[in-house]
Structures are given as structure tokens and as C-alpha cells.
N, C-alpha and C positions, 0 to 999 in steps of 0.2 A: 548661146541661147538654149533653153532648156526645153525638147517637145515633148516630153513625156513619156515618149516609149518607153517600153519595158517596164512601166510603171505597177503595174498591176498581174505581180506575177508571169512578168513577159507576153502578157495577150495583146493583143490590137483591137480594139472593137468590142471591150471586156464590159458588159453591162451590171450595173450596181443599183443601188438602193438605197434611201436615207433610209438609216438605224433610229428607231426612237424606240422607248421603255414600250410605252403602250402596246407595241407589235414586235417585240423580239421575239417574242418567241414564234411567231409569223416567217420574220424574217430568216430564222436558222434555219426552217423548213420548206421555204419557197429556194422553187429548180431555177439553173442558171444564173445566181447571182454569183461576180467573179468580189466584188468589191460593197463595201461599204462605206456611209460616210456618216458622222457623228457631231454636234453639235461641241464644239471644244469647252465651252465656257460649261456646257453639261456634265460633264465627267471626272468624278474623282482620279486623280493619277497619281497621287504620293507613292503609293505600293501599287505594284502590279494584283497583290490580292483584293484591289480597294474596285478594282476595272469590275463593271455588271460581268455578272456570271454568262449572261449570254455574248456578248464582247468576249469574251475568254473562249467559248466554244467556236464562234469567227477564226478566232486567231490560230486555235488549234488545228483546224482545219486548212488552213491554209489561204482565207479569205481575207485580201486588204482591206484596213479598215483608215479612212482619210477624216482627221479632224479639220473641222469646221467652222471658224471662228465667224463672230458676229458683232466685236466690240472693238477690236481693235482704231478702228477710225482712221485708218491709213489716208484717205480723204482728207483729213483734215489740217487745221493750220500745225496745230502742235506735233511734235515730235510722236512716235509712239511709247506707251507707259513700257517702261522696261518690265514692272511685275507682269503685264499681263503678256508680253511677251514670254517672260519666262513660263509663264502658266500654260502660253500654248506649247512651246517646247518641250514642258517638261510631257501635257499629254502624249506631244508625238512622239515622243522617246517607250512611252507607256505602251503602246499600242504598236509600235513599230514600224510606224508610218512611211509610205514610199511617200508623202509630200505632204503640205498643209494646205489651206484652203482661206481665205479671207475676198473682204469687199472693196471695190475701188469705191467709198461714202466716204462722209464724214456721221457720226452720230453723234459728236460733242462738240461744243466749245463755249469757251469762257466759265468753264466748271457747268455747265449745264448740259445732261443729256437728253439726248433726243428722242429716246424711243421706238428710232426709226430710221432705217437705211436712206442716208439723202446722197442726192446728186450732186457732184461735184463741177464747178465750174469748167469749162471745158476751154481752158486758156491757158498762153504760155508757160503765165505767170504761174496758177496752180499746176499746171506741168511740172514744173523747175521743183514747188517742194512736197510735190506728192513724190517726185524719181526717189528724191530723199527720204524722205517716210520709208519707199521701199526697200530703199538700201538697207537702210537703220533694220527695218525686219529680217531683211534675209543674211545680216551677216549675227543674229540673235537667234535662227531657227537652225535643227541640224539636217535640215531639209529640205528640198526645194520650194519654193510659194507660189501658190498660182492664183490670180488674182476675177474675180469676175462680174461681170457688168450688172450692173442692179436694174428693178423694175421702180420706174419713176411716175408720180402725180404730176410732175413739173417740172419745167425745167428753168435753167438759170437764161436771164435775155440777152446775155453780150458772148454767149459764146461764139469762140474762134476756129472750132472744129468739129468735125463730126464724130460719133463715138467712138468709131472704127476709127478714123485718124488719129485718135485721142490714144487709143491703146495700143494704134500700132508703134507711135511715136515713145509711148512709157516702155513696153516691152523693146526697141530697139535701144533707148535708153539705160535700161537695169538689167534685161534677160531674163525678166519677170518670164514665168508661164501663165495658160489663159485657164480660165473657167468660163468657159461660154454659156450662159442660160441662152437657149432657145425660147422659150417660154417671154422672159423676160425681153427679148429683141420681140416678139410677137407683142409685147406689153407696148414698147415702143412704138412700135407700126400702130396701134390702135390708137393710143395714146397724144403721141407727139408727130407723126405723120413720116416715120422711119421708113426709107427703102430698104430694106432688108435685103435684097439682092444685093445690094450697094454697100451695105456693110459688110456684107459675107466674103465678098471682093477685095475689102479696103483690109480686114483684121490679118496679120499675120497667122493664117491655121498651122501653121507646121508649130507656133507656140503653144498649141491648144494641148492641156493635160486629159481634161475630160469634161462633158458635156452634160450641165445640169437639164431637163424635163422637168417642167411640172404643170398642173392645173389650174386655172383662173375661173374668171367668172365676169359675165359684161353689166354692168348696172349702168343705165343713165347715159349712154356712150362711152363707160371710161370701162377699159379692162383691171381689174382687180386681181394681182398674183397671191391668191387665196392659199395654195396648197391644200387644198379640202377641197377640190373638185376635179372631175376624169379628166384627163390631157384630153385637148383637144386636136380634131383633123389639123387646125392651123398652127399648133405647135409641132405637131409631127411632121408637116409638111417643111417648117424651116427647117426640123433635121434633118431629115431628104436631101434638102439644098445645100447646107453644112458638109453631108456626107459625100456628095458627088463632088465639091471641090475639095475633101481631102476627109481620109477617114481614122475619126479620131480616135486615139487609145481608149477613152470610155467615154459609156456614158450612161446617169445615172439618175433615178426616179426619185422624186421629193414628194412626202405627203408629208403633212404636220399637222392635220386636223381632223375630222370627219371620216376616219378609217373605214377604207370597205371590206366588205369580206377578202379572204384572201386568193380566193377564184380570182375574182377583180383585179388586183395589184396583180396576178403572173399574168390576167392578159395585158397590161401595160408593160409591161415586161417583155412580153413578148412582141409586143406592135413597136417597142423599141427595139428591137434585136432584129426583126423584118429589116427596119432602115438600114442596119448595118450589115446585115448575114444574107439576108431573102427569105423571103415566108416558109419556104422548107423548109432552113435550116432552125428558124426560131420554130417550126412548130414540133419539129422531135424535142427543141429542149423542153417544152410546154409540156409534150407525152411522156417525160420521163415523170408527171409529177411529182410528188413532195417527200423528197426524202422518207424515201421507202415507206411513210404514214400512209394505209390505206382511205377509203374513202374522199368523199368529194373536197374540193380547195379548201368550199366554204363553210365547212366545219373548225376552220385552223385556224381562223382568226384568233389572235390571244396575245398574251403575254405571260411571262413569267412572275412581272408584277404588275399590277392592274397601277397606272398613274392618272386620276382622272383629270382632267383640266389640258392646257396646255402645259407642254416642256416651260419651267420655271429658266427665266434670268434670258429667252430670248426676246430680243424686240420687239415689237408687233408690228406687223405691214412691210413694206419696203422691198418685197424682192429677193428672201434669202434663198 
């Protein structure tokens, strides 16, 4: 079984940040990030000269950078596309990847995609050929895989187990490693009436690679994983709970929409690195601010290249 360590330039407790166009250059200047993660289907990788110019300055540096996949549909019934397979590998060989990243969904079948990270049945039956989906990936990556639980509208009615049982059964079965959303298990608790204590208990942590964060929003009683809104007390508080039962190699901040100043994102940053280190020790990395750039955070909002809209070619909704 594969837990991660030494993943992320040998740190423990190495806090990251989703990479996207709109905020790189944000991102090369915001203090204490150890790692990064990137959207796989987003990134040219034929030539290493083809990687964004700000991904290159990551690299030089000496910051991991973890592609991200969104398509592959490991969930589902069919086998996975060998090209897209190769297409994630070949990113992670571009980039240098200490590991890859994907969804325990399905987004396709019978040639029709879905648009959208779905939940998978949560039965033997889809047990038996999702292990194989996994296999089929990880003897196709040159990496390890780490697999992580999506945020769900719905769930299937004949399920056999719970999520937690669900992934600790896949992971004892393949050696899969974990991607845990917090955010997403908070989705569940809202959502689908998840004990979260219960899960946190049931998931094998010591497979845990690193731990996604992000922001939601509650419309109507349903919680919505928007990524375009502040983390909340109740996602920070599952990683608290995460962290006292065992503390993970990383863990790492998603925004995809609605960018705030860059003040904003290092104090997320930082109230994540609290859960892990203690409020001291995140608030010296806070006061080192931004890469020797004088003046306030919130003048550094930017990019190298302005993308407006959202990132092209990812799903909408679902969790990522």
C-alpha cells in the first residue's frame, strides 16, 4: 500500500494549492505553498517547452506540481480509454509528478458523457470492476494513483456499504492511495446524512496521499461544492478531525471560480497549515509574505495570462 510519504519533497503536512491560468502568477507568489495541483486534461505536455511558463517557474523551484484528472471515469462500467490514459501520463512524466490524481465517478457510458462527476454504486458487484479499472490505470501511469471521493446530489438506493467501507475495501484490494476531500465528506454530511466521524474512522488514513479543501455554498438545504466560495468553519473543522487521527502528507486548497484577492487565498492557507502545524507556526509562514514583492497581498491578484471564463474541457459540478 502506497501512503504518501515523502511525496511532496519529503515534507509531512506540505500545504498546496490548485494551479489555474487565471491566478499563476498569484500563485508563484503566495508564501508557504510546498505543492501544486493542475487540472491534467488542461495542459499541454508534448514538449516540456509547451508546460505554462508559470508551471515551469513551480518546477524550477523546486515545487511539486500533481496532475489532476477529471475524465478518466474509473467508476465506470467500461474499461479506461488507453489514450486518455496516455495523455495523463504522458502530463505526469512532463511535470515530474511525485503521483496522479483522479475520481472514484463514472462521467460516461454507452458513448454518452455526463458532464459531471457521478456517484458510484456502492456494491460488490461495482467493487469487483471498478479494483479493475484501477489496476488497468496504475499498471498505465508511471506513478502512483490516488483516488478521491466525490461530492454527490444523490445517491444510488441499493447500496451495500458505506463510503468509508467502500474505499477501504478498493484500497486493500489495489493499493490504491487516497485523496480525501474534506469539503466533499462535509458535502455528504449535509447532503446524504454522513457521519463523518464514522467515516474518518472506517477510511484507511495511513493510504491518504493528500487532502483536498474547498468551498461550498448551501442553497435550498443542499450543500453545493462550488469552489468559488471561502472554506468553511465546517470544512476546516473535518480537517481537524482528519488530522488528529493521523496527519497527512498534504494538503491542498481548490478554488476554480470567483478568485479572491490574494490576501484572501494566503489566509486560507494559512487556517489550513493551523490544522496541521498550529497557529504559530502558520502565522510566521503568513509574515514571510510574498515572495520578497513588497506591499499588501491584495495588490497580487493576477495572472501572467488573463483566461476569462472558466478552465475549458472541465466538467461542471460534481466535486472535483
Amino acid at each position: 500500500m502506497s501512503t504518501g510519504n515523502g511525496l511532496f519533497g519529503g515534507k509531512s503536512g506540505a500545504v498546496g494549492i490548485g494551479w489555474r491560468p487565471e491566478i499563476d502568477l498569484t500563485v508563484e507568489r503566495l508564501a508557504g505553498v510546498d505543492f501544486v495541483e493542475v487540472i491534467a486534461e488542461n495542459v499541454c505536455a508534448d514538449h516540456p517547452d509547451h508546460l505554462p511558463a508559470s508551471l515551469r517557474v513551480l518546477r524550477a523551484r523546486g515545487t511539486a506540481v500533481v496532475p489532476h484528472g477529471v475524465s478518466l471515469g474509473l467508476g465506470g462500467a467500461d474499461r479506461p480509454d488507453p489514450e486518455r490514459l496516455a495523455r495523463l501520463a504522458e502530463v505526469a512524466a512532463a511535470v515530474e509528478a511525485p503521483l496522479v490524481s483522479e475520481h472514484l465517478a463514472f462521467v460516461r457510458a454507452g458513448g454518452m458523457e455526463a458532464g459531471h462527476l457521478l456517484p458510484v454504486p456502492r456494491t460488490r458487484a461495482a467493487l469487483r470492476v471498478i479494483a479493475e479499472n484501477v489496476r488497468v490505470a496504475q499498471d498505465s501511469l508511471p506513478v502512483p494513483l490516488a483516488l478521491e471521493n466525490p461530492a454527490t446530489l444523490f445517491a444510488w438506493p441499493d447500496n451495500e456499504m458505506t463510503e468509508g467501507q467502500f474505499l477501504a475495501e478498493l484500497v486493500a484490494m489495489t493499493g490504491v492511495s487516497l485523496l480525501v476531500d474534506v469539503a466533499n465528506l462535509h458535502t455528504e454530511r449535509v447532503n446524504h446524512g454522513m457521519d463523518v466521524a464514522a467515516a474518518l474512522d472506517t477510511l484507511p488514513l495511513e493510504a491518504v496521499a493528500y487532502v483536498h479543501v474547498a468551498g461550498g455554498v448551501l442553497t435550498d438545504g443542499i450543500w453545493h461544492d462550488t469552489h468559488a466560495h471561502p472554506v468553511s468553519d465546517e470544512v476546516l473543522d473535518i480537517l481537524g478531525m482528519l488530522c488528529e487521527r493521523h496527519r497527512p502528507p498534504g494538503v491542498l486548497l481548490e478554488r476554480d471560480a470567483a478568485f479572491p484577492p490574494a490576501d484572501e487565498l494566503q489566509g486560507e492557507l494559512t487556517a489550513i497549515r493551523s490544522r496541521l502545524d498550529g497557529t504559530a507556526a502558520a502565522a510566521a509562514v503568513e509574515a514571510g509574505s510574498i515572495r520578497g514583492i513588497p506591499g499588501p497581498l491584495g495588490e497580487l491578484t493576477g495572472s501572467r495570462t488573463e483566461v476569462p471564463g472558466a478552465l475549458g474541457g472541465v466538467p461542471a459540478g460534481g466535486g472535483r
